[in-house]
N, C-alpha and C positions, 0 to 999 in steps of 0.2 A: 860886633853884633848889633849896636845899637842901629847903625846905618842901615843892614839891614832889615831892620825893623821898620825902621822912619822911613826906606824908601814903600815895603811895602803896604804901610798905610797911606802914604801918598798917593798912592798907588791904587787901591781900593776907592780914595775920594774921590780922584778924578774917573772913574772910571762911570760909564753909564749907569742906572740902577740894577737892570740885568744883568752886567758883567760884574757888577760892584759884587752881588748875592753869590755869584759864580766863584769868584775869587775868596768870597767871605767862607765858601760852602768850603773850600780846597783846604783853607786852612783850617776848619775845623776836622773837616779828614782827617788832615794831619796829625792832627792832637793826640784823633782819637786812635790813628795808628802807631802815635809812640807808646800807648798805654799797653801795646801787643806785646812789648818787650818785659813787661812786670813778668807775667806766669811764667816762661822761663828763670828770668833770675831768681825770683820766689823759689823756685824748686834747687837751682844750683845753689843757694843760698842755704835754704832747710839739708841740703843733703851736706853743705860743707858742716854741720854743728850748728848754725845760727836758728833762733826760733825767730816767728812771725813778727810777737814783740820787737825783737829787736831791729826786724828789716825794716819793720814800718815808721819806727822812730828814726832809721839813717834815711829812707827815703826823706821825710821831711825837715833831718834837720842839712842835710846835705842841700837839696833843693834850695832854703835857705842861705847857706852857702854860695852855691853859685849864684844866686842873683844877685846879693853881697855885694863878690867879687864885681859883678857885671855895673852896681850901681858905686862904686869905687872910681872903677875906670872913668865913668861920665864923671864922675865931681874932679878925676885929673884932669879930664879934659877943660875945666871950669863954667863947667855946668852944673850951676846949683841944682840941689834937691828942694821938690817943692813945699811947703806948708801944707799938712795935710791934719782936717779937722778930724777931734776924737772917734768920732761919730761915723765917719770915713771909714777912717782905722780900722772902727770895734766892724763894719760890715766885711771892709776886705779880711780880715784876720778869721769870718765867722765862712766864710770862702772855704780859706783853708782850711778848717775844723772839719767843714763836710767833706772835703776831698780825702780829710786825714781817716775820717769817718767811715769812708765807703774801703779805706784800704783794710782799715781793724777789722772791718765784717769780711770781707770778701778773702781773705787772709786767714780768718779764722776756718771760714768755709770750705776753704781748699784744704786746712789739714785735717777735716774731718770727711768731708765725701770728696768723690770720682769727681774730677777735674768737668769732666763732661758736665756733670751735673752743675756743679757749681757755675761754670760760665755758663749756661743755657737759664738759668736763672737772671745771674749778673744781668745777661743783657737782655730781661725784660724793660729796662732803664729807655731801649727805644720807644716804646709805646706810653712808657711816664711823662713821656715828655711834652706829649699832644695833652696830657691829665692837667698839666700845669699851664699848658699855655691856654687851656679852655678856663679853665679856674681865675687865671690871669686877666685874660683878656674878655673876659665873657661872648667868646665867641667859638663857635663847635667847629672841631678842624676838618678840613679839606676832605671831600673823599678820597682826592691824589695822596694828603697826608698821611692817611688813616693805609686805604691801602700799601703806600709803601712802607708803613712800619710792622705791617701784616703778614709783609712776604720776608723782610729781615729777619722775624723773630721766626718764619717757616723755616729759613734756611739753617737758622742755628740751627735748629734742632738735629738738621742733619750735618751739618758743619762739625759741629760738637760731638760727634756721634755719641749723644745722650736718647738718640732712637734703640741704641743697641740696649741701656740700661736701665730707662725709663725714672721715674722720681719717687717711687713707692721704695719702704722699707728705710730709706733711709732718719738720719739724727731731726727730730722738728725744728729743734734748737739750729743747729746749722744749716736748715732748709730755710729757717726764717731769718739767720744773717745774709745769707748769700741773696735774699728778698729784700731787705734793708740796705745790702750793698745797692743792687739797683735805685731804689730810692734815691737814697744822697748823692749817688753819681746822676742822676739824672738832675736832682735840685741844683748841682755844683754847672753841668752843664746849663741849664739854664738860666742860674743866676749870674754864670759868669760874662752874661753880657746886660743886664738888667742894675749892677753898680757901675758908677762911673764915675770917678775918680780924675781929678785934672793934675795927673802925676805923669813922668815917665812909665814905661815897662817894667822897666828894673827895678824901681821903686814901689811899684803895685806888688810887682813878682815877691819883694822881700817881708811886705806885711803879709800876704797872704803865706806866704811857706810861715811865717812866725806863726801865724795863726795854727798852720798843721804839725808844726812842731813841739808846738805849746799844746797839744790837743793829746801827742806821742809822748805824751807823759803822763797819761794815763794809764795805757799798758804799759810803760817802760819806765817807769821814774825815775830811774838808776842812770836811765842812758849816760846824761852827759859827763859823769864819773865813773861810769862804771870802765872806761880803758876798752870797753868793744871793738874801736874803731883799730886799735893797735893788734888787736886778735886774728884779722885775715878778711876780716867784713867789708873792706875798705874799697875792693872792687864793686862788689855787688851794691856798697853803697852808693857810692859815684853813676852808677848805669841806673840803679833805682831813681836817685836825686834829680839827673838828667832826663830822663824819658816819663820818669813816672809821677814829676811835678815842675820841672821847669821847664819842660817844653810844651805840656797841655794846658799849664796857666798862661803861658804866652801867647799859642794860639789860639786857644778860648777866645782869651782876650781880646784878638784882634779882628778873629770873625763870628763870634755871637753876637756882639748887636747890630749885627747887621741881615741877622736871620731870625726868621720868628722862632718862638723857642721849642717848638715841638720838631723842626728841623733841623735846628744843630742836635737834639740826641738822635735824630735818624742817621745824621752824617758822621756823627763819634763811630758809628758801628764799624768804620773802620780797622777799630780793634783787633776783632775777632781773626780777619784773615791774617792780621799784619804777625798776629800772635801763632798761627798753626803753622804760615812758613816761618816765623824764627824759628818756633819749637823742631819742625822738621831740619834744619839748618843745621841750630845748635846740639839739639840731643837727640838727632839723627832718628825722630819721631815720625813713621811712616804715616799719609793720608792714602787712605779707600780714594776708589771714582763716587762713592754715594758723598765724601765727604769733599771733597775738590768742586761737584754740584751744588752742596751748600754753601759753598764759597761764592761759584756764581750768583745762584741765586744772591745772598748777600748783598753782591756788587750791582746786583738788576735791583734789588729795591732803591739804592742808595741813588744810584742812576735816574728811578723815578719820580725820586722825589726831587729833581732838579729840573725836569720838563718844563713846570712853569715858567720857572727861571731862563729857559733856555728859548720858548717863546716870549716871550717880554725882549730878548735881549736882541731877537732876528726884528721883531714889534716896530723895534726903536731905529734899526738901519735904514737910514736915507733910500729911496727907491730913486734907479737911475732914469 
């Protein structure tokens, strides 16, 4: 795993500036379409007896785990690990807390309203993200920005098909975690390229899951005695730990600083479709044509918020 890691950062350096964003933009896709796979297991999970609590404590401390094992194998290899100041730590670890953070809310939200509703919320976190990088950088984002985070959140709405049930009448309580979700997934997407750390992968990967796991004992205190993992949770753990925190810390990691940060939460939105074809896959969840349009749409905002990038990159080609 590490090689592939190491080659595709190399990979990203040498790479022009346009194709460098292009490649950075892929991987944060990527991330954002492992997170597709939670709402599924969440559900397969809550229907086998498991509550939220306890998914979201194995997501984080499983994730931990496998970075663990990942930063094991490098010190077989003898490859030290690096010195890493408190102050480092206390940041990446505060990473994880929000990541842990957006799972508790959004988790909450789902067992209290319609799936639709919930993720049509969630993924306000694309337009938070242009909030922070104006805040950040004191600079007002793009109108390419701004519109393409305009047309992502249009298409939820019918992706989600939360057109069919609207946001009225339901829990305020659960309308404002599922709000809060957004929030911190957007802060965690953006911050995660804004620490920088002169560590390995695997060694960021294991403070920051410490950090969500230590965060998963809030709801869950019990966890790591309570015998859970022995009870049948032990799938749903492993597929949460993998998709739903060690491989969107990895990718974060490797293409948010390389994108401004109201871009990588437009490019996460890859979530959304990556989650209605599992669902439709796995629990045989049929989509409408209004809602396979939201999908498009989706994919046409994400699309345009890489135009820049994709002029800059033709910009730089040698003319013959």
């Amino acid at each position: 795993m590490k090689h592939v890691i190491d080659r595709e950062t190399s990979t990203v350096e040498a790479a022009t500036p346009g194709r460098r964003r292009v490649i950075a933009a892929l991987q944060v896709f990527a991330g954002g379409a492992c997170y597709g796979a939670m709402a599924t297991t969440y559900k397969l999970a809550y229907a086998a007896g498991f509550t939220s609590a306890q998914v979201v404590a194995s997501q984080a401390w499983f994730g931990c785990l496998f970075f663990a094992i990942a930063a094991a194998l490098r010190c077989v290899r003898s490859k030290r690990l690096r010195r890493i100041e408190p102050l480092q730590a206390l940041k990446l670890m505060g990473l994880g807390a929000l990541t842990c953070t957006t799972s508790i809310l959004y988790c909450y939200a789902m067992s209290v309203l319609p799936a639709p509703v919930a993720l049509t919320l969630l993924f306000q976190f694309t337009w938070m993200g242009l909030v922070w990088q104006t805040v950040m950088t004191r600079r007002a984002p793009r109108p390419l920005e701004v519109a393409s985070a305009a047309v992502i959140v249009f298409g939820t709405v019918f992706a989600s098909g939360v057109y069919k049930t609207g946001l009225a009448g339901y829990d305020p309580v659960a309308l404002a975690c599922a709000l809060g979700a957004a929030v911190t997934c957007s802060l965690f997407v953006t911050l995660s390229g804004k620490v920088e750390v002169e560590c390995s992968n695997e060694q960021r990967g294991v403070i920051v899951c410490l950090g969500a796991g230590l965060m998963s004992l809030i709801v869950c205190p019990d966890y790591l005695v309570s015998g859970v993992v022995f009870q049948g949770i032990l799938p749903f753990a492993a597929i949460a730990g993998l998709f739903g925190l060690m491989c969107p810390v990895l990718l974060f990691g490797l293409g948010s600083p390389h994108l401004p940060a109201g871009l990588s939460t437009v490019m996460a939105a890859a979530e959304l479709p990556a989650g209605l074809l599992i669902a439709m896959i796995v629990l045989s969840e049929p989509l409408g044509i209004i809602e396979w349009l939201g999908v498009v749409v989706i994919l046409a905002g994400v699309c345009l918020a890489q135009v820049p990038a994709l002029r800059g990159d033709r910009a730089q080609r040698p003319t013959v």
